[in-house]
SELOFI-752321 format. One record per residue (C-alpha): x negated, y negated, z; residue in three letters. Coordinates in Angstrom, 1 decimal. Layout:
residues N
<<X Y Z> 'ALA'>
...
This chain:
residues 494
<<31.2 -17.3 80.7> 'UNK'>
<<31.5 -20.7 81.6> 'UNK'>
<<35.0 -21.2 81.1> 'UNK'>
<<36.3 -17.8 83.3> 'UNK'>
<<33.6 -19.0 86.1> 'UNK'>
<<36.4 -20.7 87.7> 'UNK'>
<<38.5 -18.0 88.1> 'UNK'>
<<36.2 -15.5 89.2> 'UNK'>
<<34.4 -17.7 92.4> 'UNK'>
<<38.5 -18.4 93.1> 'UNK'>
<<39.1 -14.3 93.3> 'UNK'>
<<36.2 -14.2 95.8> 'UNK'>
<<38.0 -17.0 97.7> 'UNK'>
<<40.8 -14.7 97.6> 'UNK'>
<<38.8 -11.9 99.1> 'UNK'>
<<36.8 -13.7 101.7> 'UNK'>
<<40.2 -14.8 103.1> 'UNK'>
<<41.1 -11.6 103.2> 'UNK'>
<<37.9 -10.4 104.8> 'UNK'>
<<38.4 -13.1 107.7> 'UNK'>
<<42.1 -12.7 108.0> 'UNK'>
<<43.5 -9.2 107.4> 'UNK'>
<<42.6 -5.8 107.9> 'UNK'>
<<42.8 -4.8 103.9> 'UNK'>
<<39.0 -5.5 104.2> 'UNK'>
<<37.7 -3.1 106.9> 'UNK'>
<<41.1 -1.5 108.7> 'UNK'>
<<38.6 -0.6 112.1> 'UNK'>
<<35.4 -0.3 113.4> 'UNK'>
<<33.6 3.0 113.9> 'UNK'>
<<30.4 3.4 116.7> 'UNK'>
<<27.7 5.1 115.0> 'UNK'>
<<24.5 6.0 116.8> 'UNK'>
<<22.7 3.7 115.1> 'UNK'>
<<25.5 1.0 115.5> 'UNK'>
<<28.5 -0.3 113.7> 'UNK'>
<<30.3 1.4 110.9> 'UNK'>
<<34.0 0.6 109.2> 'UNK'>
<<36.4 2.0 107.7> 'UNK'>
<<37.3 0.7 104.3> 'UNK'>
<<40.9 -0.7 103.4> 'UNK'>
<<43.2 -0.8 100.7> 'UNK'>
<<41.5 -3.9 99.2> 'UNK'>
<<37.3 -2.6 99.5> 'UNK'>
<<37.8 -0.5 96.5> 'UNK'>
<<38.9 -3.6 94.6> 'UNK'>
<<36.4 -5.7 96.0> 'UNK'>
<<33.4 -3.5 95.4> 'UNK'>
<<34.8 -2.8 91.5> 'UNK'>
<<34.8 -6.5 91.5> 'UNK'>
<<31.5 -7.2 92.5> 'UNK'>
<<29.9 -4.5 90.0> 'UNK'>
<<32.4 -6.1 87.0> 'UNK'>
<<30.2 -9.1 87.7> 'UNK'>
<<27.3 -8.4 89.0> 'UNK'>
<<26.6 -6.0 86.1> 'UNK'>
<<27.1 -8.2 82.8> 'UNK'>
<<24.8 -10.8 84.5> 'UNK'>
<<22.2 -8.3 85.3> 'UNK'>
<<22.5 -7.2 81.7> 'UNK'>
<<22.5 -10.7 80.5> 'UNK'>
<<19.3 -11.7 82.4> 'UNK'>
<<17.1 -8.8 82.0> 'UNK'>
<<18.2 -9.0 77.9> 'UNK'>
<<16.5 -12.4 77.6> 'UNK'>
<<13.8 -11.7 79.8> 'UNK'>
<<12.9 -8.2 76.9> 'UNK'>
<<13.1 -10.6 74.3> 'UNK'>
<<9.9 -12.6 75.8> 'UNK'>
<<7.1 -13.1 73.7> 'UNK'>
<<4.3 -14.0 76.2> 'UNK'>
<<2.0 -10.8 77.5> 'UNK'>
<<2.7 -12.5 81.0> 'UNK'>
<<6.6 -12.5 81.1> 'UNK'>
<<6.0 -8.5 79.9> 'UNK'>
<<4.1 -7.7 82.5> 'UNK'>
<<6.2 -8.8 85.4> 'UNK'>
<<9.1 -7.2 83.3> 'UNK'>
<<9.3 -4.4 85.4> 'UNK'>
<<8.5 -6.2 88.6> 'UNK'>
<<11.7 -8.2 88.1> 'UNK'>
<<13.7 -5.2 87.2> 'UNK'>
<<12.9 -3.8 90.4> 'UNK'>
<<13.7 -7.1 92.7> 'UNK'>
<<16.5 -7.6 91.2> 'UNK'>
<<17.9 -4.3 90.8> 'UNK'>
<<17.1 -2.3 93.9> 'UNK'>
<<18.4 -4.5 97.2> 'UNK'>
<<21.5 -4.7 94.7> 'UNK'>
<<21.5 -0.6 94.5> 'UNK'>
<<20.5 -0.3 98.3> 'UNK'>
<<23.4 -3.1 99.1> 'UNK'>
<<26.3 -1.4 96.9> 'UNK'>
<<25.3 2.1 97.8> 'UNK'>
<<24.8 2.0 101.6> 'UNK'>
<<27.6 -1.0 101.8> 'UNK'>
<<29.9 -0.1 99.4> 'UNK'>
<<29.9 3.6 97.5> 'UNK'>
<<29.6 6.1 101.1> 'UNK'>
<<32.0 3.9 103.2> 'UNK'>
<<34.2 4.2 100.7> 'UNK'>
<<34.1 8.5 100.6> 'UNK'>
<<34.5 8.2 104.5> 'UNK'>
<<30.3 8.3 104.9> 'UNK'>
<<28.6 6.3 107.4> 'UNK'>
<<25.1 5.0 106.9> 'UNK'>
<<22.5 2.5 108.5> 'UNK'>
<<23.5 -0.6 106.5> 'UNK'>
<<20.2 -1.4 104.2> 'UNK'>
<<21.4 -4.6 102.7> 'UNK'>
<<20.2 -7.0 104.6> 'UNK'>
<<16.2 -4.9 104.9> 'UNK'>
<<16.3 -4.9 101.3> 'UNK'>
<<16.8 -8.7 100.5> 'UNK'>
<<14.4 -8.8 103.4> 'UNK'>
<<11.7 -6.7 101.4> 'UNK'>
<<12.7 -8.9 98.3> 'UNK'>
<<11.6 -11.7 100.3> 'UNK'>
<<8.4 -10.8 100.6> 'UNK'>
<<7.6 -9.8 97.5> 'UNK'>
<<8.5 -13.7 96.3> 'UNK'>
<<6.8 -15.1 98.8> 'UNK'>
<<3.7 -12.3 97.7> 'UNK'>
<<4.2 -13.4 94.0> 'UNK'>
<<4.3 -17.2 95.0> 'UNK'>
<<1.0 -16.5 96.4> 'UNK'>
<<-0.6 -14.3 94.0> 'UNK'>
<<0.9 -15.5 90.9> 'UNK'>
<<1.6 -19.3 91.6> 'UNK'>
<<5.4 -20.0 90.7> 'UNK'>
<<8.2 -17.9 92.7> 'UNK'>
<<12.2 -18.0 91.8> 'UNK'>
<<12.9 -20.0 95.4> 'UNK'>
<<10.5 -22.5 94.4> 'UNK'>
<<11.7 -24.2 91.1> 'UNK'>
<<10.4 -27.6 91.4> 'UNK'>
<<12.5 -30.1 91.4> 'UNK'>
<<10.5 -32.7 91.6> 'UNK'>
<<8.4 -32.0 88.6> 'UNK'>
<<11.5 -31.7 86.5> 'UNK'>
<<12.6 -35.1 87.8> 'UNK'>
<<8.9 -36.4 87.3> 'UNK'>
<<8.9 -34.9 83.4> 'UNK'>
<<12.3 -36.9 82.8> 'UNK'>
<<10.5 -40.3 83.6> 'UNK'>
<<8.1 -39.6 81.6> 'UNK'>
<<7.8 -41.6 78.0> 'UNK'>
<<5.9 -39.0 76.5> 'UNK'>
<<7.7 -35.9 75.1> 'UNK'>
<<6.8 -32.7 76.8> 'UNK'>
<<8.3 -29.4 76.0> 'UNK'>
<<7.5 -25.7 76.6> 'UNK'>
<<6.6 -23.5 73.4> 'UNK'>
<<7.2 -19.9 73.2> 'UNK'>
<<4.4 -17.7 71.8> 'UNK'>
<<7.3 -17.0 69.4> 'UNK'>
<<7.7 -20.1 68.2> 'UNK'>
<<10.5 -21.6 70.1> 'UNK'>
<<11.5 -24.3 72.3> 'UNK'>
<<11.9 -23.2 76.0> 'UNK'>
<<12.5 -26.4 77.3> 'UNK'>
<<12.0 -30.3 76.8> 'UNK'>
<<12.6 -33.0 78.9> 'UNK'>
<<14.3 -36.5 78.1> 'UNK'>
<<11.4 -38.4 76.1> 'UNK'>
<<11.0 -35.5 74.1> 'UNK'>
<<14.8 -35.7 73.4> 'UNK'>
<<14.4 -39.4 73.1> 'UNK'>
<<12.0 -39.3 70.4> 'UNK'>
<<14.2 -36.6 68.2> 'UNK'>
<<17.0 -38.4 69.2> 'UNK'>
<<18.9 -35.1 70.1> 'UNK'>
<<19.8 -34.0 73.9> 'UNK'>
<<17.5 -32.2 76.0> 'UNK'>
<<20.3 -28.6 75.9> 'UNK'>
<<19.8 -28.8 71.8> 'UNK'>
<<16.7 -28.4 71.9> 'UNK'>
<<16.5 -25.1 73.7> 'UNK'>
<<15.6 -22.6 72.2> 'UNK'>
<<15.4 -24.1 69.1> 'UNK'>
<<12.7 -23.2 66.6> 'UNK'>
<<9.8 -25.4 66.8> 'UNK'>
<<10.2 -25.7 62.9> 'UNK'>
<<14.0 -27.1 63.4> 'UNK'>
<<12.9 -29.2 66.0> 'UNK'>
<<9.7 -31.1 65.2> 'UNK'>
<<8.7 -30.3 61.8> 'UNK'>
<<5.8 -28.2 62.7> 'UNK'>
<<4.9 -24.9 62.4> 'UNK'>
<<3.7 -22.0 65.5> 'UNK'>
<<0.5 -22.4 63.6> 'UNK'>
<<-0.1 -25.5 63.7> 'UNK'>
<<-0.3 -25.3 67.4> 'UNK'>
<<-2.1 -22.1 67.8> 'UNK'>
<<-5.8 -21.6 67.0> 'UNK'>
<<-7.8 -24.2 67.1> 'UNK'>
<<-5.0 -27.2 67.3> 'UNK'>
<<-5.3 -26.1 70.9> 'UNK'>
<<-8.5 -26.9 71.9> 'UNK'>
<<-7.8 -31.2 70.0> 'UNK'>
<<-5.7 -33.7 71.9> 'UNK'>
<<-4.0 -36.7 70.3> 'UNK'>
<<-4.1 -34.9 66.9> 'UNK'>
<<-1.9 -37.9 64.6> 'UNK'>
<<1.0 -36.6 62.5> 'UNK'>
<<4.2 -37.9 61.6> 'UNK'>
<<7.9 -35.7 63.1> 'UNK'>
<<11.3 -36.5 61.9> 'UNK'>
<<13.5 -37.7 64.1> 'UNK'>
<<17.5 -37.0 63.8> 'UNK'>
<<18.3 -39.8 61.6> 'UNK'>
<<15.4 -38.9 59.1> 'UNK'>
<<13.1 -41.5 59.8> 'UNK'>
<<9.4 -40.6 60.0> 'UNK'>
<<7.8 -40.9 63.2> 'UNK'>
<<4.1 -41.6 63.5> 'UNK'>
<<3.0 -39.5 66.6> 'UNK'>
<<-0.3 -37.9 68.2> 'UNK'>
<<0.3 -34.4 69.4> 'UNK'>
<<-1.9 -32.9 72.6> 'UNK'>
<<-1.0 -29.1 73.1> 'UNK'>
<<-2.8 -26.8 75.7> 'UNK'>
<<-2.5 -23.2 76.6> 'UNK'>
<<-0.3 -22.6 80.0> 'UNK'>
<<-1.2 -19.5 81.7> 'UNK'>
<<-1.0 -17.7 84.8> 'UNK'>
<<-3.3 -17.2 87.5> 'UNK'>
<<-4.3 -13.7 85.5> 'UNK'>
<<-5.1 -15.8 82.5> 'UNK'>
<<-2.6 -14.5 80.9> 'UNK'>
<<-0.6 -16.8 78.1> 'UNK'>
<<3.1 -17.8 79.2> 'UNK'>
<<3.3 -20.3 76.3> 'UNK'>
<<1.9 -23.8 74.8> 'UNK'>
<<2.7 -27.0 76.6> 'UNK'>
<<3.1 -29.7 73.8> 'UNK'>
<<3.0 -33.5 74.8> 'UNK'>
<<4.2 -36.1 71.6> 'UNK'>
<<3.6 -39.7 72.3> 'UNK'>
<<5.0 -42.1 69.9> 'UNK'>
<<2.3 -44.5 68.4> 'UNK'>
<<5.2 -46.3 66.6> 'UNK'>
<<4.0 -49.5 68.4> 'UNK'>
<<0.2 -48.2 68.5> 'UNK'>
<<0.5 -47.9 64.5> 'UNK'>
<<1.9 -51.5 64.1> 'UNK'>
<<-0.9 -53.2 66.3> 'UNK'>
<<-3.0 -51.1 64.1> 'UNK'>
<<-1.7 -52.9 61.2> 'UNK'>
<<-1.5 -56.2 62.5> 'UNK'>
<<-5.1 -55.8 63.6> 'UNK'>
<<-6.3 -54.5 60.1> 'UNK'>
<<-4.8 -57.4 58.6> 'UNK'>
<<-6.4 -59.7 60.8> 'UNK'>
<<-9.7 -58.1 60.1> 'UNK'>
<<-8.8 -58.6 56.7> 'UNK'>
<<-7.9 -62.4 56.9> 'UNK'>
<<-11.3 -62.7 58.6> 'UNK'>
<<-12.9 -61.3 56.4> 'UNK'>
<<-11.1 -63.3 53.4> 'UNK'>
<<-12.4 -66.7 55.4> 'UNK'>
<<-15.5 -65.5 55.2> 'UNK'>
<<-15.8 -64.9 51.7> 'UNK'>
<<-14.4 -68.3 51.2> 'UNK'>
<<-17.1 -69.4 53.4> 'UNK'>
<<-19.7 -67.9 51.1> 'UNK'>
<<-17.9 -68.7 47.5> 'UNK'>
<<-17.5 -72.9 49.4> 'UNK'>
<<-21.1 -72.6 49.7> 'UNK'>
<<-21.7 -71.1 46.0> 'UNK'>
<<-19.4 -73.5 44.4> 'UNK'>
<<-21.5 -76.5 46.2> 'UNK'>
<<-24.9 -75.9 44.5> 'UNK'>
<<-23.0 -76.6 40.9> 'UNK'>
<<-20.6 -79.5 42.2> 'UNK'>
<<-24.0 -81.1 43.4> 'UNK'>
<<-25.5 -81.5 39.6> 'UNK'>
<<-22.9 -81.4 37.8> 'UNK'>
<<-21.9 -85.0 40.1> 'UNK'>
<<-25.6 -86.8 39.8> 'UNK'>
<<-25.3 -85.5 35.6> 'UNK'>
<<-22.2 -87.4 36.2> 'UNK'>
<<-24.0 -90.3 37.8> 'UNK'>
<<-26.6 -90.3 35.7> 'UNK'>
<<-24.1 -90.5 32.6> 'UNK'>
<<-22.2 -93.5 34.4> 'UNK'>
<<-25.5 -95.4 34.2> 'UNK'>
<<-26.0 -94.2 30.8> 'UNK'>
<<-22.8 -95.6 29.0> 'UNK'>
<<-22.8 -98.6 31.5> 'UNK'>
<<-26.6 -99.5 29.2> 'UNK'>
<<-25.0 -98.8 26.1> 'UNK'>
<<-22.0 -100.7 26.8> 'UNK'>
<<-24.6 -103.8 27.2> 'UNK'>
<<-25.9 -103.0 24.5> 'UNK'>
<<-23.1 -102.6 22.0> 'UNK'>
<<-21.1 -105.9 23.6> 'UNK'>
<<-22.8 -108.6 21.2> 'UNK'>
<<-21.9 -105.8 18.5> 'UNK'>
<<-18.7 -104.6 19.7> 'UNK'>
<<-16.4 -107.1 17.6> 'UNK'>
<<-14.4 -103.8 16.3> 'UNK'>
<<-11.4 -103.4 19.0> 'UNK'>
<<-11.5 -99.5 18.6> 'UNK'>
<<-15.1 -99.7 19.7> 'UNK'>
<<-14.5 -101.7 22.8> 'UNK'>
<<-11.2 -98.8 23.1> 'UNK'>
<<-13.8 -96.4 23.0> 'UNK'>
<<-16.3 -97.8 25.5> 'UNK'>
<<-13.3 -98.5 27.9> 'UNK'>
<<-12.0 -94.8 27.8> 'UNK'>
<<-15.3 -93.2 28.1> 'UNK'>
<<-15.9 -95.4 31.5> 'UNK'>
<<-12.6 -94.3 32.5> 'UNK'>
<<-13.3 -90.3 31.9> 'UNK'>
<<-16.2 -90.8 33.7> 'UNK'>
<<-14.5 -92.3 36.4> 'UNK'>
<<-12.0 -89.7 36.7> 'UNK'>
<<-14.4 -86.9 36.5> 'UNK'>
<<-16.6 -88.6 39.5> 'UNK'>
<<-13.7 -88.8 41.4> 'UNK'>
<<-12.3 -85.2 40.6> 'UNK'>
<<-15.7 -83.9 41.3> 'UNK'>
<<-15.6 -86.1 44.8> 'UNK'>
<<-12.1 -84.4 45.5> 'UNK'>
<<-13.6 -80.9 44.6> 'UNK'>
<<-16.4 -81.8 47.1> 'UNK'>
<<-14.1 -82.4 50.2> 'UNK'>
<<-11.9 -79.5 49.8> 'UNK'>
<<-14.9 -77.3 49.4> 'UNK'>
<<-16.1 -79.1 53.0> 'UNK'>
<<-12.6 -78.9 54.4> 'UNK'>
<<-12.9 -74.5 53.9> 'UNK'>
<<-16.3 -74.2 55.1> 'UNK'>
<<-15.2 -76.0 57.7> 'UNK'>
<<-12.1 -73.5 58.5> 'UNK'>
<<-13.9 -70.5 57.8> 'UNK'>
<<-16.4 -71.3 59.7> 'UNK'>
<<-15.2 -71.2 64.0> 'UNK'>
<<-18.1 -73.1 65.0> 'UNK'>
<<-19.6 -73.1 68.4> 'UNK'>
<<-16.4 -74.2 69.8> 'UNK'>
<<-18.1 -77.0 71.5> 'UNK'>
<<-15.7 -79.4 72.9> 'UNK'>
<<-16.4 -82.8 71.6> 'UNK'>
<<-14.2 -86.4 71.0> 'UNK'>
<<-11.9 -86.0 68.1> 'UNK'>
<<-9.8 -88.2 66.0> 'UNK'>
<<-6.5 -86.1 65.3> 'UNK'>
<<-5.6 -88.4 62.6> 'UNK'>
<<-8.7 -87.8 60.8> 'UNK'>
<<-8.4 -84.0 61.4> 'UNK'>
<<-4.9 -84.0 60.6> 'UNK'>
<<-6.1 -86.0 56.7> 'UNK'>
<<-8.7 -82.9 56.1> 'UNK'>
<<-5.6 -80.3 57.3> 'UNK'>
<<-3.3 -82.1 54.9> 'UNK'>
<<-6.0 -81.6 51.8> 'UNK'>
<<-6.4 -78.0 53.0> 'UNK'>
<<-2.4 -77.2 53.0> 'UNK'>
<<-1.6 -79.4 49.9> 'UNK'>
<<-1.9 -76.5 47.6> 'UNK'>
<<0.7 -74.4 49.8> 'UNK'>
<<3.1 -77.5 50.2> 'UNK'>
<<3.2 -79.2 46.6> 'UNK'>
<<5.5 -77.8 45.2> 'UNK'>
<<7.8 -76.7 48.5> 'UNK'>
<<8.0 -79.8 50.5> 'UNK'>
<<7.3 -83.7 50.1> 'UNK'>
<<4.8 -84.1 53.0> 'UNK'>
<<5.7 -87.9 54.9> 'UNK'>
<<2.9 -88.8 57.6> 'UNK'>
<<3.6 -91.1 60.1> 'UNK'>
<<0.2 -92.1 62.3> 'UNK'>
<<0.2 -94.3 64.8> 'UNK'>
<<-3.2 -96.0 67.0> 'UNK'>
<<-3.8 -93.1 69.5> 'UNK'>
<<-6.9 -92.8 71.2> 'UNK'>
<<-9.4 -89.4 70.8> 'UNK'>
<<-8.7 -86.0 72.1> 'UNK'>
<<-11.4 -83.6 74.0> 'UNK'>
<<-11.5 -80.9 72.0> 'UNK'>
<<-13.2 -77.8 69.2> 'UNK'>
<<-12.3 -79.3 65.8> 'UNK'>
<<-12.3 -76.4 63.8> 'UNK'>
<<-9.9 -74.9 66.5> 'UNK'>
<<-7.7 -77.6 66.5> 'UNK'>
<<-7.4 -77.7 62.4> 'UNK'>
<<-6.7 -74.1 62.6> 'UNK'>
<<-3.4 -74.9 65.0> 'UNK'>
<<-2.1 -77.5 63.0> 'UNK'>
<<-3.1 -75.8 59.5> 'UNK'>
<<-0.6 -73.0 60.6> 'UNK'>
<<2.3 -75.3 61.8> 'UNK'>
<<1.9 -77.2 58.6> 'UNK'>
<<2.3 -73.8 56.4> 'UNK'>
<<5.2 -72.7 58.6> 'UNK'>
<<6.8 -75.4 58.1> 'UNK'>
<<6.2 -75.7 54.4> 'UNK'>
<<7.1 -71.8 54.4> 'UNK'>
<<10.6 -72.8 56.1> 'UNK'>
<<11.9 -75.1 53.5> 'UNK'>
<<13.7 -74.8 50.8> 'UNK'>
<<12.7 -76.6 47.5> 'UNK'>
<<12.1 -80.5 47.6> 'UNK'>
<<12.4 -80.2 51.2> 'UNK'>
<<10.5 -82.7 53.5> 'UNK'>
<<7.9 -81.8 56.4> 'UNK'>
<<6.9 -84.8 58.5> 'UNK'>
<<3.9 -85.3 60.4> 'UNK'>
<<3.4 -88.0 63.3> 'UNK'>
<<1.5 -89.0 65.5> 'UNK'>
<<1.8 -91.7 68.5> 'UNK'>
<<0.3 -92.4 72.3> 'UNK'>
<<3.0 -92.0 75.1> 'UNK'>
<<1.4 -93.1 78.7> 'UNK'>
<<-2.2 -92.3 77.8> 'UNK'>
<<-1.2 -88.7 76.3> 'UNK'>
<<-0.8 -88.3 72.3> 'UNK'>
<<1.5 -86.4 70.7> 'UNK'>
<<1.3 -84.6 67.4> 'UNK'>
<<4.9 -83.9 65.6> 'UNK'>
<<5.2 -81.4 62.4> 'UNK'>
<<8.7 -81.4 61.7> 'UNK'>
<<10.6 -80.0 59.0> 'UNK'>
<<14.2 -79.9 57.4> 'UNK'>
<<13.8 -76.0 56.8> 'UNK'>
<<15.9 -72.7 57.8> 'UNK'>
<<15.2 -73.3 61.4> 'UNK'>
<<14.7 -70.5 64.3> 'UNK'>
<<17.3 -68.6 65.9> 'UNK'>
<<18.2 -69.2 69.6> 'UNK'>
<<17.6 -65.9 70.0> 'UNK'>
<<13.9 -65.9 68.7> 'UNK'>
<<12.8 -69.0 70.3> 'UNK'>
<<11.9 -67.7 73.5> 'UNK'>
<<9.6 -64.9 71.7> 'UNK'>
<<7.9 -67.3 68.6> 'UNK'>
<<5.1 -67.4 70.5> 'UNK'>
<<4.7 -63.5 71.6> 'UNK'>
<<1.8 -61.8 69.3> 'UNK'>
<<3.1 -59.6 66.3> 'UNK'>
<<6.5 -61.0 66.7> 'UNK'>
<<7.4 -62.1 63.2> 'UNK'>
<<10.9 -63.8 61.6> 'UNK'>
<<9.6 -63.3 57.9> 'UNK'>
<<9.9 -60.3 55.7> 'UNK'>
<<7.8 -57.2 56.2> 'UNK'>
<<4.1 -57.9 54.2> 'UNK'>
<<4.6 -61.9 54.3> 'UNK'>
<<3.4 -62.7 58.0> 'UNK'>
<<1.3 -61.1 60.6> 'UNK'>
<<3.2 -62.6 63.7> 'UNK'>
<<-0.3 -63.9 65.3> 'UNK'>
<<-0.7 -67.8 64.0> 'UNK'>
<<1.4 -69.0 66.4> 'UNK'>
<<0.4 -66.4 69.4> 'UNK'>
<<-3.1 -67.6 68.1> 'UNK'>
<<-2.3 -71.6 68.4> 'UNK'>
<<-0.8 -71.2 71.4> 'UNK'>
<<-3.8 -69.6 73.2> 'UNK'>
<<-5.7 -72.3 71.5> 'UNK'>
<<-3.7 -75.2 72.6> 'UNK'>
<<-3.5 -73.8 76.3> 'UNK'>
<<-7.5 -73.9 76.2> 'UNK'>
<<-7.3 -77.3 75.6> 'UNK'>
<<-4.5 -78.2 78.3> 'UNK'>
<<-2.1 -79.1 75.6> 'UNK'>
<<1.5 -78.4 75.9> 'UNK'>
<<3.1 -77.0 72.7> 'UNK'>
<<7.1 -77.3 73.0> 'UNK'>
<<9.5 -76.3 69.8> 'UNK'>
<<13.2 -77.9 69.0> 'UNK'>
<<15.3 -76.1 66.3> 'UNK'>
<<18.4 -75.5 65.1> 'UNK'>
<<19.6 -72.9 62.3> 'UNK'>
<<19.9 -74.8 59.1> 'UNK'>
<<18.7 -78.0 60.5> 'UNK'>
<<15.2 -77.9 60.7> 'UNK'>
<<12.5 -77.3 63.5> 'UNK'>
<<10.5 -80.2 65.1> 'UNK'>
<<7.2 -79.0 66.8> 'UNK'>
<<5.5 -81.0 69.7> 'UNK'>
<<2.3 -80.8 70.8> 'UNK'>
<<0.9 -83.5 73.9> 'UNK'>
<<-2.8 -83.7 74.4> 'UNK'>
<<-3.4 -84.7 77.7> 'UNK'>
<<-5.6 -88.0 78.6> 'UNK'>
<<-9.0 -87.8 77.4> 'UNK'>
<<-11.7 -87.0 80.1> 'UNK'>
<<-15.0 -87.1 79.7> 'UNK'>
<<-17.4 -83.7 79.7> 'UNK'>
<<-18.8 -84.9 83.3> 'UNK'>
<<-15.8 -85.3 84.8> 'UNK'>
């Protein structure tokens, strides 16, 4: 139909020329009582066949799709369309066309009939809300700026129409999806939206789009009817929680991590109460073997007895000092699991950065050597425990970027009353492209399950708190050089 459209609209060219131009139209004009009649030419009776050979199919066409409605509200105003579309035609090709062709004049009723059919539009607008002159342009141009997807279900289960997120989402166009069954389309079923899916909103599912990949959405359907309550169809609205789903995630696994420091809280504490006799049994043995020793020395002439002596002192030693090592790391997670009050409060970074160093070492030995270079810098206002959780994540990114027997470098120095911290690293470095969004929360470089893409979002709101200015240098396959500048301490009055 689309195809011959152009040839039909350029034969009624044809016969409006002849209409304005010739007398094959109307040959002459006949004074009627009531007015104005004609006299048909040559060309009317090709016109009016004309007219009816297209008129007719469309009528046909129209009121075909119309029967086929599902929806008790589209049935009843079956007959109501019949009738306002069929009878000003009928009135119009009777009174214009059939008895001024067989020489009969008549009061020309066209023009009172599409007069009549005027009225019962604007009557229907009125009674029945919607009316074929008033299609609503603006709503369709609204629903096509819309993210969600929005589309019209038949009671029969098909797609009426969509608009351009709902295309968006399927990745299919808009014209596809009409009249497309809603099980084609979205996966879904007539009764899954009937029924008491109706009455939910934001009902979570997952649709498949065009390319097969699952699509976490949540569905909100509602019953559209007329002003007579009558059902016309379901309006369904799918929103994609794609990015909803993934802060989900990222969220969860932050609870998670929280709840991990936590327990390491608890299990520091635990681990403390037997570290704390098993050092003064320690202690109390090093006193012990340092009386015998005395007391074998005048007895002690047998070299593997003084071998013996020495070794012992030496375990013992070792064990008070492994015990002492135990001790600090236990302090050092208590310490990070633990956010404190966040009490700001004068702080040596090279001290902190020591107790980060023990904290990280298990995660860098055997990634990275790990150089320090400290310089004499004066304190920093700021929340320790806050501070040790920005530099414990540079340090692990940095060991985390490296390959094997690579080298992370940590430094410190005083530059015109500010101090600098630098945690530099020979690793994979950061695209140019990514650079500008390390910083952004959830926005991640490693694989899927390996990072959570909120330390440095995290350190970054940290290190603003504090004034600080955190700036990043890298270079693919070079390494990346992070600096952050505390500024000039001042005190809590000021």
């Amino acid at each position: 139909m689309r195809r011959i459209l152009p040839f039909l609209y350029g034969v009624s060219a044809v016969f409006v020329a002849l209409q304005l131009f010739t007398s094959w139209m109307h040959s002459a004009a006949v004074p009627e009582p009531w007015g104005w009649g004609f006299v048909s030419g040559p060309a009317h009776v090709v016109y009016f066949a004309f007219t009816l050979s297209c008129a007719l199919p469309a009528i046909t066409m129209a009121m075909g799709s119309v029967r086929g409605a599902p929806s008790p509200a589209e049935r009843s105003q079956l007959r109501l369309i019949a009738c306002g579309m069929g009878a000003p035609l009928l009135i119009a090709s009777v009174t214009g066309g059939v008895l001024p062709i067989l020489g009969i004049q008549a009061p020309r009723m066209a023009a009172a009939s599409f007069a009549v059919l005027g009225i019962i539009i604007a009557w229907s607008y009125h009674r029945y809300g919607f009316s074929a002159l008033a299609p609503g342009s603006f709503s369709r141009e609204i629903l096509e700026i819309l993210p969600d997807g929005v589309a019209l279900i038949s009671l029969a289960g098909r797609v009426l129409s969509a608009n351009g997120g709902m295309a968006r989402l399927l990745g299919a166009s808009p014209d596809a999806l009409g009249g497309t069954p809603i099980e084609a389309a979205l996966g879904l079923r007539i009764a899954d939206l009937q029924g008491e899916a109706l009455e939910r909103r934001n009902v979570e599912c997952e649709l498949t789009d065009a390319s097969g990949e699952r699509v976490p959405v949540a569905l909100s359907t509602t019953l559209l009817r007329d002003k007579r309550e009558l059902p016309l169809g379901i309006v369904l609205v799918v929103r994609d929680l794609r990015e909803v789903v993934s802060l989900r995630n990222h969220l969860v696994t932050s609870g998670r991590l929280a709840a991990v420091g936590e327990l390491a809280a608890g299990i520091a504490h635990e681990i403390n109460n037997p570290m704390a006799f098993v050092r003064a049994n320690l202690s109390q043995l090093q006193r012990g073997w340092e009386e015998l020793a005395k007391r074998l020395a005048p007895a002690a002439a047998d070299e593997s007895l003084r071998e013996l002596i020495a070794e012992g002192e030496e375990l013992i030693q070792e064990s008070l000092e492994g015990v002492e090592r135990t001790a600090a790391i236990v302090q050092d997670i208590k310490g990070f699991a633990h956010a404190g009050s966040g009490s700001r409060e004068q702080v040596d970074l090279n001290d902190l950065l020591h107790k980060v160093l023990r904290v990280a070492r298990p995660q860098l030995r055997y990634r990275a050597r790990v150089l320090t270079r400290f310089g004499e810098i004066p304190p920093v206002l700021g929340a320790p425990q806050e501070l040790q959780q920005v530099f414990l994540n540079l340090l692990v990114n940095a060991g985390q970027a490296v390959e094997a027997d690579g080298t992370v470098t940590v430094s410190t120095r005083a530059v015109d009353g500010h101090v600098e911290v630098e945690v530099e690293d020979d690793g994979c470095g950061i695209a140019p492209e990514d650079q500008g969004r390390i910083f952004d929360p959830f926005f991640t470089t490693k694989p899927v399950g390996e990072g959570t893409g909120l330390g440095l979002a995290i350190s970054y709101q940290i290190l603003r708190n504090h004034d600080a200015d955190v700036s990043v240098d890298s270079e693919p396959g070079v390494g990346t050089t992070f600096t952050v500048r505390f500024p000039p301490l001042v005190s809590a009055d000021t």
